[in-house]
PQR file of N, CA, C, O and H, with PARSE charges and radii, in Angstrom:
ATOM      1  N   UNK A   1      -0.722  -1.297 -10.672 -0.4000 1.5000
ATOM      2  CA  UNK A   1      -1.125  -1.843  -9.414 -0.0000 2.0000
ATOM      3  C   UNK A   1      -2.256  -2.822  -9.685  0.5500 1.7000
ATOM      4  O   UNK A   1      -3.186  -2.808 -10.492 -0.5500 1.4000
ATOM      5  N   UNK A   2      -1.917  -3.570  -8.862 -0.4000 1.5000
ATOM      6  CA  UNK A   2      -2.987  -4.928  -9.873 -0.0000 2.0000
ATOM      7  C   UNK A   2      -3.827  -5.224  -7.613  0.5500 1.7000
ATOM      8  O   UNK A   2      -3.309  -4.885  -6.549 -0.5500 1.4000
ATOM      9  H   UNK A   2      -1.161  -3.582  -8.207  0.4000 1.0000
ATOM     10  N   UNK A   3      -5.226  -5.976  -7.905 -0.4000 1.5000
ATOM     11  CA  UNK A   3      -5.123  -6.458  -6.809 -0.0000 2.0000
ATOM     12  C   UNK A   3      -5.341  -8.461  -6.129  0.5500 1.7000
ATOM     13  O   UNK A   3      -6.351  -9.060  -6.496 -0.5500 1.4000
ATOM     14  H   UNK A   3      -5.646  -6.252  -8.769  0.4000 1.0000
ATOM     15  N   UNK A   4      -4.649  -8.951  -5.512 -0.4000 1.5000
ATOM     16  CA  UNK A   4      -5.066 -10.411  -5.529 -0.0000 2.0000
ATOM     17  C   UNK A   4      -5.277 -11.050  -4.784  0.5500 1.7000
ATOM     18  O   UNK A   4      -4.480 -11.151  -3.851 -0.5500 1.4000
ATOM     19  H   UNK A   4      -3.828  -8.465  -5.214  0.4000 1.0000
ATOM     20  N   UNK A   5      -6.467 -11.813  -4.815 -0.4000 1.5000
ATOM     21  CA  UNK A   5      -7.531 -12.662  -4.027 -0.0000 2.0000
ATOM     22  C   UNK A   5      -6.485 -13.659  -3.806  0.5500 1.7000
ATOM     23  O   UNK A   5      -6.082 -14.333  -4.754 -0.5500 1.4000
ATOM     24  H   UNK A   5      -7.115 -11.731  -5.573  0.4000 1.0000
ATOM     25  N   UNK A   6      -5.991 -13.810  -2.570 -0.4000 1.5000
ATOM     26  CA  UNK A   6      -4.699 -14.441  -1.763 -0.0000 2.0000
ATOM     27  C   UNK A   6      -5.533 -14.919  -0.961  0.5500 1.7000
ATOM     28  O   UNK A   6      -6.328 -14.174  -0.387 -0.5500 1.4000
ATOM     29  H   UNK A   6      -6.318 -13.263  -1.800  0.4000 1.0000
ATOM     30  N   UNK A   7      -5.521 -16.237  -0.761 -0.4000 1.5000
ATOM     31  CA  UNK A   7      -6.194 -17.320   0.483 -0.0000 2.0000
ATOM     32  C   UNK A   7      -5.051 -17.652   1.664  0.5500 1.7000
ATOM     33  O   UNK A   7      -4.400 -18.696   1.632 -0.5500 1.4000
ATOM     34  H   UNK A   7      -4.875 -16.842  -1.227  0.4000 1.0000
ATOM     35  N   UNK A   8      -4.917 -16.837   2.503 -0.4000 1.5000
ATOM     36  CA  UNK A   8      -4.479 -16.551   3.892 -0.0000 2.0000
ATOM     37  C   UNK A   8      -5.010 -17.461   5.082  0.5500 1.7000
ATOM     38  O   UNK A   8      -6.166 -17.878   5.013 -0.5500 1.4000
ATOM     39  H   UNK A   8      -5.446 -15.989   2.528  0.4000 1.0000
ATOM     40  N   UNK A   9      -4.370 -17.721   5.954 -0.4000 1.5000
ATOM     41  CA  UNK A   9      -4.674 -18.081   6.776 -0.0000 2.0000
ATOM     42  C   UNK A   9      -5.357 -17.104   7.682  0.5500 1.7000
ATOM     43  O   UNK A   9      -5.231 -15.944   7.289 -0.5500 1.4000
ATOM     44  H   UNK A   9      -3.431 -17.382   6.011  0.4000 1.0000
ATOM     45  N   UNK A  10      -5.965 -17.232   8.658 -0.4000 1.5000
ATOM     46  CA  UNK A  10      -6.065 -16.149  10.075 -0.0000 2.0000
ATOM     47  C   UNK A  10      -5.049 -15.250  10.431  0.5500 1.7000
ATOM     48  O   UNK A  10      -4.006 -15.659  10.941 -0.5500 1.4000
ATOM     49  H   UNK A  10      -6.068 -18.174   8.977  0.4000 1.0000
ATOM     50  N   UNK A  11      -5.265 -14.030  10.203 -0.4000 1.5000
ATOM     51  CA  UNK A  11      -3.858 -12.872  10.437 -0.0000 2.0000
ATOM     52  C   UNK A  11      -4.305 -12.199  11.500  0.5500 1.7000
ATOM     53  O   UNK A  11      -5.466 -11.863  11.735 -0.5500 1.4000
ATOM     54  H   UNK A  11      -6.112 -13.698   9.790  0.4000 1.0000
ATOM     55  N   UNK A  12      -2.746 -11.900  12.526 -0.4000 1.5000
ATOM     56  CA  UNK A  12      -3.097 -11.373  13.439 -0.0000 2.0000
ATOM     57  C   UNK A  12      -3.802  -9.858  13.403  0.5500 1.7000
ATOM     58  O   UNK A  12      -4.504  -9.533  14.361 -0.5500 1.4000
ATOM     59  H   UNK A  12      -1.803 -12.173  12.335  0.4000 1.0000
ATOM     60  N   UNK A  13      -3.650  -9.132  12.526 -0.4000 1.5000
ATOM     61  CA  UNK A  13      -4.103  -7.761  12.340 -0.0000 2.0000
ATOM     62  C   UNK A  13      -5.525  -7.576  11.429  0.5500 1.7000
ATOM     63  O   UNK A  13      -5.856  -8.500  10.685 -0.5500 1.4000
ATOM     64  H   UNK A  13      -3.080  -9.395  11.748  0.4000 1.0000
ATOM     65  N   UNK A  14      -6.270  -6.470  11.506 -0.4000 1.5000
ATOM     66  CA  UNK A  14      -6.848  -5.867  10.290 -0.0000 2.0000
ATOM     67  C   UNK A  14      -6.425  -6.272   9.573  0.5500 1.7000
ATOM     68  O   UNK A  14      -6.500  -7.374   9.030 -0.5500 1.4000
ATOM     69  H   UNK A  14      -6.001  -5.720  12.110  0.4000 1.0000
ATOM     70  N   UNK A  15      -5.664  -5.075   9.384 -0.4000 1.5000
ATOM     71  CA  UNK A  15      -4.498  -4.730   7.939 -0.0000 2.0000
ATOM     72  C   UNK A  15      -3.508  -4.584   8.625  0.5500 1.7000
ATOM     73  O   UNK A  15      -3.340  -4.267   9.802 -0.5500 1.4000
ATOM     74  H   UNK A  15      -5.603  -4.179   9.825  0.4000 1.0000
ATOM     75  N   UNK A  16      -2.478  -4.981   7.340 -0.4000 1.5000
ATOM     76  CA  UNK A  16      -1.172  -5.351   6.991 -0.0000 2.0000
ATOM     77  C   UNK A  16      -0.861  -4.608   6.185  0.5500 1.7000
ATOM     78  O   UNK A  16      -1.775  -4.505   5.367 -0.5500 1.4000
ATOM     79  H   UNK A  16      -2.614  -5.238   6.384  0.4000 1.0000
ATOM     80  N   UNK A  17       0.351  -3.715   5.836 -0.4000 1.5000
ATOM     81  CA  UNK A  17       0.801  -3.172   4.851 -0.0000 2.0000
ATOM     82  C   UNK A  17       2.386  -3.532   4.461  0.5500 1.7000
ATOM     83  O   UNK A  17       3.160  -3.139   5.334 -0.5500 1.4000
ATOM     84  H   UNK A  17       1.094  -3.798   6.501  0.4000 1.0000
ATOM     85  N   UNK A  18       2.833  -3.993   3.677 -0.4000 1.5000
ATOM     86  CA  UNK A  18       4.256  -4.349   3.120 -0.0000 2.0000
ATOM     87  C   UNK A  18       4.442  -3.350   1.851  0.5500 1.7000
ATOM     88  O   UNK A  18       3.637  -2.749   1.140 -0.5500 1.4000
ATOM     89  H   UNK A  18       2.205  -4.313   2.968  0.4000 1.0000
ATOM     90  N   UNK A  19       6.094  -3.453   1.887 -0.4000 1.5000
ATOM     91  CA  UNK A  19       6.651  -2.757   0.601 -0.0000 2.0000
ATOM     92  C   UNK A  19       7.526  -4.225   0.382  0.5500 1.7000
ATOM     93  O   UNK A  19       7.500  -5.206   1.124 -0.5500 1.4000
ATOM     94  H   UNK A  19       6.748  -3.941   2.465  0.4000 1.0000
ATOM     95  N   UNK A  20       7.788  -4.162  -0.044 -0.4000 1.5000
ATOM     96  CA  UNK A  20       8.585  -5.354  -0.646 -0.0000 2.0000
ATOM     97  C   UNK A  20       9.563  -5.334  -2.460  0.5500 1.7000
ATOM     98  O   UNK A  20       9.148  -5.124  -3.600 -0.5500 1.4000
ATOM     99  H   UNK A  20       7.809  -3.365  -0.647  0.4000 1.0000
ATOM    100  N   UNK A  21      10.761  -5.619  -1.981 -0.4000 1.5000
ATOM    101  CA  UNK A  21      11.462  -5.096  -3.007 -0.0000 2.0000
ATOM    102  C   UNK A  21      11.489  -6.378  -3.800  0.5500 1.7000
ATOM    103  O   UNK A  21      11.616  -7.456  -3.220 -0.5500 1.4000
ATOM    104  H   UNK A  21      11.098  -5.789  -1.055  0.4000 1.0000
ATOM    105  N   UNK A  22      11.373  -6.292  -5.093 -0.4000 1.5000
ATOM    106  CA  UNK A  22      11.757  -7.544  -6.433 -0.0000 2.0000
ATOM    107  C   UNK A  22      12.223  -7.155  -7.331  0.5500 1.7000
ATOM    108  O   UNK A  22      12.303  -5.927  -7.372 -0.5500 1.4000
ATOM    109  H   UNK A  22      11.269  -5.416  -5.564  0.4000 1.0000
ATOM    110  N   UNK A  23      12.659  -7.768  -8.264 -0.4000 1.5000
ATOM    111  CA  UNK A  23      13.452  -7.742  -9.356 -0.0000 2.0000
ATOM    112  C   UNK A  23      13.032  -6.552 -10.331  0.5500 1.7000
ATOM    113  O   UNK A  23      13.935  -5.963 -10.924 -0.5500 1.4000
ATOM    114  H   UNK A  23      12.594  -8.765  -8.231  0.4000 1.0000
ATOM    115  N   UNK A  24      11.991  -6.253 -10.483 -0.4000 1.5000
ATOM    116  CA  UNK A  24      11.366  -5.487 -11.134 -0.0000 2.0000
ATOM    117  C   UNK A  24      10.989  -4.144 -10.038  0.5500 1.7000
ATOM    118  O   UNK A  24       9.758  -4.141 -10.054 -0.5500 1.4000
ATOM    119  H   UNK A  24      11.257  -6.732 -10.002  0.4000 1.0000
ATOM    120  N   UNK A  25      11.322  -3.308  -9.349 -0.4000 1.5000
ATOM    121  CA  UNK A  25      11.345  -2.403  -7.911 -0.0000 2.0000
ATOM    122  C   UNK A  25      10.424  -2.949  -6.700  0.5500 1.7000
ATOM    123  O   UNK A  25      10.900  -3.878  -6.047 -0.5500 1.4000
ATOM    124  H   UNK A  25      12.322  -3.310  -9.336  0.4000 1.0000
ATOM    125  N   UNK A  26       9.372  -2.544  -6.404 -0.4000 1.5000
ATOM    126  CA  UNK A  26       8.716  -2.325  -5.328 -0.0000 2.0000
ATOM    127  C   UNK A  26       7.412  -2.851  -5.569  0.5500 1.7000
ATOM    128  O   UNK A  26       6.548  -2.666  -6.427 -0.5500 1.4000
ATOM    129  H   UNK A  26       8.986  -1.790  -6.934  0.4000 1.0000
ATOM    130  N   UNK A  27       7.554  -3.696  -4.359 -0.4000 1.5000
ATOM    131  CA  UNK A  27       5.916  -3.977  -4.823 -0.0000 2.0000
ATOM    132  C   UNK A  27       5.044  -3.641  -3.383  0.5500 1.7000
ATOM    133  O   UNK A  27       5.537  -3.956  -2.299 -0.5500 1.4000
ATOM    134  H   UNK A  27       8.256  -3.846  -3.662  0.4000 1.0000
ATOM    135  N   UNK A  28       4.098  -3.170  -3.445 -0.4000 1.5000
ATOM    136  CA  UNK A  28       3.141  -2.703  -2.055 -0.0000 2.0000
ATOM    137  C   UNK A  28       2.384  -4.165  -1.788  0.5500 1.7000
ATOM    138  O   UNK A  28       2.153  -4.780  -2.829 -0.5500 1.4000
ATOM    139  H   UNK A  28       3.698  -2.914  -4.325  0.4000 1.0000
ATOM    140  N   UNK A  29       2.071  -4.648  -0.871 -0.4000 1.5000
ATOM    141  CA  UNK A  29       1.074  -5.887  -0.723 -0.0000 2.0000
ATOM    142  C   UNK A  29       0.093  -5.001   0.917  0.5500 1.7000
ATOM    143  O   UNK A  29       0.593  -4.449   1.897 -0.5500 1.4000
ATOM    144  H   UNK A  29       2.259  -4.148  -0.025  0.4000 1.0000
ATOM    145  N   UNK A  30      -1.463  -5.242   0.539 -0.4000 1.5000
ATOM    146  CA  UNK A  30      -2.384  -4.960   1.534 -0.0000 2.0000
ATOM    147  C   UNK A  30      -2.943  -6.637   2.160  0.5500 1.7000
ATOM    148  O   UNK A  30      -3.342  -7.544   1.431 -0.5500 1.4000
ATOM    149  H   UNK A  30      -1.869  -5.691  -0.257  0.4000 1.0000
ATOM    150  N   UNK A  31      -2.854  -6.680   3.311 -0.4000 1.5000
ATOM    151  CA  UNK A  31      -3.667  -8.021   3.846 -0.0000 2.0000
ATOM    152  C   UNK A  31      -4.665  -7.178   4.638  0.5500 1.7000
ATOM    153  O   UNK A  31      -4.418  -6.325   5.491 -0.5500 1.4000
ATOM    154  H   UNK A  31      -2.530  -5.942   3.904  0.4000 1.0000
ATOM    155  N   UNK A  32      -6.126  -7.698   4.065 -0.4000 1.5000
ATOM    156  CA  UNK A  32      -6.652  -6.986   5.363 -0.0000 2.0000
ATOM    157  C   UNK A  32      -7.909  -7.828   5.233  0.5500 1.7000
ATOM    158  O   UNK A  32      -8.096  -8.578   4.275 -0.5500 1.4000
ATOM    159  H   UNK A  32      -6.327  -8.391   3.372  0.4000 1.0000
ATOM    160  N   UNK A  33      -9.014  -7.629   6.531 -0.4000 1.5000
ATOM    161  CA  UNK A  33     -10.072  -8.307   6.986 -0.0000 2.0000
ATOM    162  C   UNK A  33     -11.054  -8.104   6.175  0.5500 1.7000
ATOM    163  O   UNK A  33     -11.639  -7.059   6.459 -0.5500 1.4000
ATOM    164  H   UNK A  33      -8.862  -7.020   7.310  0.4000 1.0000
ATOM    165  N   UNK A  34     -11.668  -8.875   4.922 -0.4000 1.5000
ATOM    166  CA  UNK A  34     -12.367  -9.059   4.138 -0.0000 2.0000
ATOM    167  C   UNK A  34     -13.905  -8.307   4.829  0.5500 1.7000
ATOM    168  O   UNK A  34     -14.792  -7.845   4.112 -0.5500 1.4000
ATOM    169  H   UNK A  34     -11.193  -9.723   4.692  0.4000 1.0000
ATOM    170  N   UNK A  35     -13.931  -8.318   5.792 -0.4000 1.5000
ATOM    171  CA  UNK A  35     -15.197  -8.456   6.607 -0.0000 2.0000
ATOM    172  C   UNK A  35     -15.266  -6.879   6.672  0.5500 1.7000
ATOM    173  O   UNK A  35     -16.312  -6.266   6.456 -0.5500 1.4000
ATOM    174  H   UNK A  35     -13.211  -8.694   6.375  0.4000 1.0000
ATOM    175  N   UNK A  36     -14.183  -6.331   6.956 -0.4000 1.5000
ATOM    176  CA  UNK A  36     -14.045  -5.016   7.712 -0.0000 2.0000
ATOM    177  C   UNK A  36     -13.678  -4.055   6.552  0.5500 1.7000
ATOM    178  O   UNK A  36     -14.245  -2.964   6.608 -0.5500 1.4000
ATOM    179  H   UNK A  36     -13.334  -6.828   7.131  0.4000 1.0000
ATOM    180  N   UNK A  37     -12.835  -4.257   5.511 -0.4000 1.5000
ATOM    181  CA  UNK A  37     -12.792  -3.289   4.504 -0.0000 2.0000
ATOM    182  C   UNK A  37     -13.534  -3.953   3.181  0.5500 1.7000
ATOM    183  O   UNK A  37     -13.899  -5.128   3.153 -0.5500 1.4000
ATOM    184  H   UNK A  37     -12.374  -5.143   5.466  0.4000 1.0000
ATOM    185  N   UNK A  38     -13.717  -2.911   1.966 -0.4000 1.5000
ATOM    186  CA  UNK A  38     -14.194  -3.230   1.219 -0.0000 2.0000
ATOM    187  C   UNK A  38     -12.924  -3.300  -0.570  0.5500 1.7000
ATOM    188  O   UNK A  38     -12.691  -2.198  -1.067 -0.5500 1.4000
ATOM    189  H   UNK A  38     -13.420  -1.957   1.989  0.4000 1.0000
ATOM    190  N   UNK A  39     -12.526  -4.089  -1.013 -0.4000 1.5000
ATOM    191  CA  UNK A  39     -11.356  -4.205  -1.469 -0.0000 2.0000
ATOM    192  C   UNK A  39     -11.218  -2.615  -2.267  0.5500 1.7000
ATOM    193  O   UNK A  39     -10.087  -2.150  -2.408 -0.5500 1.4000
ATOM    194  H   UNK A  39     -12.715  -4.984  -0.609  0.4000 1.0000
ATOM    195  N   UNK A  40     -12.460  -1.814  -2.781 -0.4000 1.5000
ATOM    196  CA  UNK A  40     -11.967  -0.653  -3.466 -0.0000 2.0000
ATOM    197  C   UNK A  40     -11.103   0.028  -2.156  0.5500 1.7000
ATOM    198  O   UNK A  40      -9.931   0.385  -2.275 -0.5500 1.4000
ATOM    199  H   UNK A  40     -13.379  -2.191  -2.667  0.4000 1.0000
ATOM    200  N   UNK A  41     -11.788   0.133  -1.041 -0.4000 1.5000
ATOM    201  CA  UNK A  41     -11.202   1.132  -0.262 -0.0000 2.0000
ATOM    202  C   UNK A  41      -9.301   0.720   0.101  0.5500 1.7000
ATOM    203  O   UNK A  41      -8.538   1.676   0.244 -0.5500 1.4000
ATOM    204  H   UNK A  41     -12.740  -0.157  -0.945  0.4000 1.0000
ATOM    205  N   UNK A  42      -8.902  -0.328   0.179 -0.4000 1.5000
ATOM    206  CA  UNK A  42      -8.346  -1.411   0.116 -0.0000 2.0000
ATOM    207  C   UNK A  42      -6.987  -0.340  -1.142  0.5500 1.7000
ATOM    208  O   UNK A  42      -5.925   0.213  -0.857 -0.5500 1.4000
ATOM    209  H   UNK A  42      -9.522  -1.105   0.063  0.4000 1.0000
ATOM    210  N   UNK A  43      -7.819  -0.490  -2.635 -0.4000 1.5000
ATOM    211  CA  UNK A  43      -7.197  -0.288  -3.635 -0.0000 2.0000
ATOM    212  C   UNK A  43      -6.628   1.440  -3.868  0.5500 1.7000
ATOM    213  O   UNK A  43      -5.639   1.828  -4.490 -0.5500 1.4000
ATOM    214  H   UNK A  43      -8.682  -0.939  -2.866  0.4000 1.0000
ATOM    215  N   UNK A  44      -7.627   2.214  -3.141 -0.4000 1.5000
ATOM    216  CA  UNK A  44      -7.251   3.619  -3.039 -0.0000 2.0000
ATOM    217  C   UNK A  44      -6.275   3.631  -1.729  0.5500 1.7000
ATOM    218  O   UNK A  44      -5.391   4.441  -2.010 -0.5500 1.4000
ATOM    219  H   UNK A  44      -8.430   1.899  -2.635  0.4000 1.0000
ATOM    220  N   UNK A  45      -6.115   3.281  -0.869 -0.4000 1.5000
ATOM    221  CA  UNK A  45      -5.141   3.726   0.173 -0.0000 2.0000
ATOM    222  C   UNK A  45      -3.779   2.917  -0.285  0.5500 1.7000
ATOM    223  O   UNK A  45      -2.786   3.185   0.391 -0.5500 1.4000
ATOM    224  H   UNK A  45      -6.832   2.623  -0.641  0.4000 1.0000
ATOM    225  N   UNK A  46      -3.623   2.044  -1.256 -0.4000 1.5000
ATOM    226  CA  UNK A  46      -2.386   1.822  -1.524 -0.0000 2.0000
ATOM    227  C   UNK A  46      -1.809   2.409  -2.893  0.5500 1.7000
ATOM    228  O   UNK A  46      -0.668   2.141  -3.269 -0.5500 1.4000
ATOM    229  H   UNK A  46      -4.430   1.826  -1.806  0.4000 1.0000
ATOM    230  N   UNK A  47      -2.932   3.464  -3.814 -0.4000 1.5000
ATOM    231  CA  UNK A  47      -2.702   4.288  -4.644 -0.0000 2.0000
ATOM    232  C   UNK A  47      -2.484   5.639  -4.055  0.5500 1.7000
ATOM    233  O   UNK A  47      -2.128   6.612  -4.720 -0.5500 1.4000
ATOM    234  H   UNK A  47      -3.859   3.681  -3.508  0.4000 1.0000
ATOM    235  N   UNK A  48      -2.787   5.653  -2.373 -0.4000 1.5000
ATOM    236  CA  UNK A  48      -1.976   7.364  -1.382 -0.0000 2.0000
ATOM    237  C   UNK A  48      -0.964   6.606  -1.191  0.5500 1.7000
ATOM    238  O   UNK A  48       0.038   7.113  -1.696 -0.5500 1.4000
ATOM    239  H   UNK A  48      -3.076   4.863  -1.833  0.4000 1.0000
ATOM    240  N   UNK A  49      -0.764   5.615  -0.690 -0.4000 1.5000
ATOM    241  CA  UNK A  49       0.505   5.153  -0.351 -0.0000 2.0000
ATOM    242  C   UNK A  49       1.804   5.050  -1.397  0.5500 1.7000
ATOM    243  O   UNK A  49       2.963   5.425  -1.219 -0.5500 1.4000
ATOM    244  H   UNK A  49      -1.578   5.204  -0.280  0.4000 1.0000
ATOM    245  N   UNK A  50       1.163   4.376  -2.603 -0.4000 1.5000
ATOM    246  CA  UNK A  50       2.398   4.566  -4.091 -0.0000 2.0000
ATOM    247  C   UNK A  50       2.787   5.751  -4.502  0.5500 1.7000
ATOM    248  O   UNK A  50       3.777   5.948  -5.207 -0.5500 1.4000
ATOM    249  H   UNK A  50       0.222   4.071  -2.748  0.4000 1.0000
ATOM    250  N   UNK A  51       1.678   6.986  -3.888 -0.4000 1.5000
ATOM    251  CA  UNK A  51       1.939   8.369  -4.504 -0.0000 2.0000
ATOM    252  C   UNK A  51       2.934   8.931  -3.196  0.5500 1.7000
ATOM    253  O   UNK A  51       3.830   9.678  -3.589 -0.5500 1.4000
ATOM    254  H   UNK A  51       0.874   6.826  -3.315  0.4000 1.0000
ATOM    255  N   UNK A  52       2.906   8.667  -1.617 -0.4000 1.5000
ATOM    256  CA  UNK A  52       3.435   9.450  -1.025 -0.0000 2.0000
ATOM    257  C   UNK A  52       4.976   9.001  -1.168  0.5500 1.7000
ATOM    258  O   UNK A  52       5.977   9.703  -1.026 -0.5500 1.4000
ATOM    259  H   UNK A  52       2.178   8.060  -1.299  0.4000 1.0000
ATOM    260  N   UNK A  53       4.868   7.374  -1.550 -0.4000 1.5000
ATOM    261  CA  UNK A  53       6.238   6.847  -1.433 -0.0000 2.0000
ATOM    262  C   UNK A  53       7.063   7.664  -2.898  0.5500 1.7000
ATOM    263  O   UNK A  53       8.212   8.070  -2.725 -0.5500 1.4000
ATOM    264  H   UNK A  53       4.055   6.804  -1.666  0.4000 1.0000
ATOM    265  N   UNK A  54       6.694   7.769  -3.664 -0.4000 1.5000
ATOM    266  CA  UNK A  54       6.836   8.060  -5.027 -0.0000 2.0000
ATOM    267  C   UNK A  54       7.918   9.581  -4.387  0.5500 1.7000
ATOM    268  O   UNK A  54       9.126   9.816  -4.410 -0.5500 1.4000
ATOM    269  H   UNK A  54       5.761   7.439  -3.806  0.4000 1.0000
ATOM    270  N   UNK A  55       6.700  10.331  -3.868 -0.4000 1.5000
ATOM    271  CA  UNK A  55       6.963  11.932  -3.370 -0.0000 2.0000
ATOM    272  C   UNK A  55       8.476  11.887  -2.616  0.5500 1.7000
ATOM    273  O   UNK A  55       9.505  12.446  -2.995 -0.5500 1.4000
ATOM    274  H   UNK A  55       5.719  10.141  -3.849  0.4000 1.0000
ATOM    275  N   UNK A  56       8.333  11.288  -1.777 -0.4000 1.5000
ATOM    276  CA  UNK A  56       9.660  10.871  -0.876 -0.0000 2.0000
ATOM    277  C   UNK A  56      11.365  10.509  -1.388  0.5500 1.7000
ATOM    278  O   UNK A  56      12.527  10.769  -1.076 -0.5500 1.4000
ATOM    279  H   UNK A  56       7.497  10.834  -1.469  0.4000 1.0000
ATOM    280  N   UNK A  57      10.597   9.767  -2.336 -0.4000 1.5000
ATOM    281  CA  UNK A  57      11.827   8.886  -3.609 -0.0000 2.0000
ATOM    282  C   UNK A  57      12.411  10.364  -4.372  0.5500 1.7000
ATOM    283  O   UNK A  57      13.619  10.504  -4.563 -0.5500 1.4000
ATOM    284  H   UNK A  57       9.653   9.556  -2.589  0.4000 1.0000
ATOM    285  N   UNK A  58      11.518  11.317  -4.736 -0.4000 1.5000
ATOM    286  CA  UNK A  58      11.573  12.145  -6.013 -0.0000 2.0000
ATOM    287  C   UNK A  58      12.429  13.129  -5.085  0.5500 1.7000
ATOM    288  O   UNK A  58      13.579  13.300  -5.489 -0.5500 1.4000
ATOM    289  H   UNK A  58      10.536  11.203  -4.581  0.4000 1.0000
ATOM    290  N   UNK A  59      12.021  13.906  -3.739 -0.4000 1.5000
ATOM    291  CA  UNK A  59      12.388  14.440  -3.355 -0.0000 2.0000
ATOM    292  C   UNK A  59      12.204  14.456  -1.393  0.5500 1.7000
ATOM    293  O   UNK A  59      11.373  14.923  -0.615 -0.5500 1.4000
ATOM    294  H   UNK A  59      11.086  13.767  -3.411  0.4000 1.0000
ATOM    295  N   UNK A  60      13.745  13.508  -1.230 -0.4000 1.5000
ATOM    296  CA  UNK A  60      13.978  13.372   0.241 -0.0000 2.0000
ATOM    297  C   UNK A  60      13.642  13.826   1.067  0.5500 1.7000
ATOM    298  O   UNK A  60      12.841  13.486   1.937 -0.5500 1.4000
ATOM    299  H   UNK A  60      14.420  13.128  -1.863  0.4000 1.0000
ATOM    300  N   UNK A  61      14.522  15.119   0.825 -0.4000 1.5000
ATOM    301  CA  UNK A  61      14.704  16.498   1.884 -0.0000 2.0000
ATOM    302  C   UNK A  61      13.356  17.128   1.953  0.5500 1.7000
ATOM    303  O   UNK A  61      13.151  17.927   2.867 -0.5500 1.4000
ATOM    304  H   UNK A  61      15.174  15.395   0.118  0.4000 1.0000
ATOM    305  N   UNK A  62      12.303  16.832   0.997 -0.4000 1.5000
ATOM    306  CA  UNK A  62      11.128  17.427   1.058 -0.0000 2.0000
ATOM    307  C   UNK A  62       9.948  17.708   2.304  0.5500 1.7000
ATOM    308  O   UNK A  62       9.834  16.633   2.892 -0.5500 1.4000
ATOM    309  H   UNK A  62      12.469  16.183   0.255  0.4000 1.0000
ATOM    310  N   UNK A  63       9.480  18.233   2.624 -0.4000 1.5000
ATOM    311  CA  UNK A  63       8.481  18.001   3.954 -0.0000 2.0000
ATOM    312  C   UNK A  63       7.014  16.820   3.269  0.5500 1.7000
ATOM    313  O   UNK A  63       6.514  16.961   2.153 -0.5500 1.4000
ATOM    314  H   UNK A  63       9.573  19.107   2.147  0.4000 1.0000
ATOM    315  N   UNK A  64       6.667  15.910   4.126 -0.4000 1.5000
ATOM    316  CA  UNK A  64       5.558  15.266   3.747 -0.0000 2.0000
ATOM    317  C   UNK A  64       3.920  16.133   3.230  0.5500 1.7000
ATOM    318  O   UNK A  64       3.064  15.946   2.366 -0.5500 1.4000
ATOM    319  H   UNK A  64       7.073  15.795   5.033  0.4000 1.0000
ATOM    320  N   UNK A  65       4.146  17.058   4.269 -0.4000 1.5000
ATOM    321  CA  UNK A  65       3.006  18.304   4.110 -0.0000 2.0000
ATOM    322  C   UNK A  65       2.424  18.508   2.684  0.5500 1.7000
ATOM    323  O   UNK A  65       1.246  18.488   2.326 -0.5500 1.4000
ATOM    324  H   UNK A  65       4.841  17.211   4.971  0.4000 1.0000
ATOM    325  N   UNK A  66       4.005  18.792   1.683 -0.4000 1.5000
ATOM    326  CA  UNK A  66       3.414  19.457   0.637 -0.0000 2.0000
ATOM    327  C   UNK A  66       3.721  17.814  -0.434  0.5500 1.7000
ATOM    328  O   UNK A  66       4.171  17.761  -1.578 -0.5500 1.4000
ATOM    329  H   UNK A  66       4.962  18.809   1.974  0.4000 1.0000
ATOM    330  N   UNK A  67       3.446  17.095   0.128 -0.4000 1.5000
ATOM    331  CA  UNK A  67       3.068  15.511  -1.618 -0.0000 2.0000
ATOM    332  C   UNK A  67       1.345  15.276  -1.327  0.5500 1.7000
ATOM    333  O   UNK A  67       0.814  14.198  -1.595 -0.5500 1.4000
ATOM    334  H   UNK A  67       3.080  17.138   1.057  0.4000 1.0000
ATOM    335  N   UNK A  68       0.502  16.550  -0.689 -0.4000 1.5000
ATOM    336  CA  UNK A  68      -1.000  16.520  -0.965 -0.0000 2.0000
ATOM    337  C   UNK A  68      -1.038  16.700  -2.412  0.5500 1.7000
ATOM    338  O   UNK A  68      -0.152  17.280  -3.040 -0.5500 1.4000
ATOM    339  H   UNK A  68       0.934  17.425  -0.470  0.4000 1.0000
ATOM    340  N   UNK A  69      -2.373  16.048  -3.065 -0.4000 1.5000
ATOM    341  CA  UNK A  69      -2.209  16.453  -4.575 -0.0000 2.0000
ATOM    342  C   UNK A  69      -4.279  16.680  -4.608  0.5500 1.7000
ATOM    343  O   UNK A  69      -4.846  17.029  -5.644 -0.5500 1.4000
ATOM    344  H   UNK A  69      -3.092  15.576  -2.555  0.4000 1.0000
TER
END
């Protein structure tokens, strides 16, 4: 997970969260208000997010409850 200083225009939201599929699987992208988050916090909620998606992938039928770690 890498993170990148992307020069955006004015976005309607905070944050933005995408999954986005490429050649190489999945890629997560965060847009969010420079002002309002701080990019670590930024970098940990899309390392819960790679882990819950991960949980889901590994096992479907699973309940979300138990991919706490």
């Amino acid at each position: 997970m890498s993170v990148l200083d992307l020069d955006e225009a004015a976005t309607q939201f905070d944050l933005r969260l995408e999954c986005v599929q490429n050649r190489s699987g999945m890629e997560l992208r965060a847009t969010f208000a420079a002002d309002l988050f701080e990019p670590a916090t930024i970098q940990r909620l899309l390392g819960h997010w790679q882990r819950l998606l991960e949980g889901i992938i590994a096992d479907p039928q699973g309940h979300i409850s138990a991919l706490h770690s």
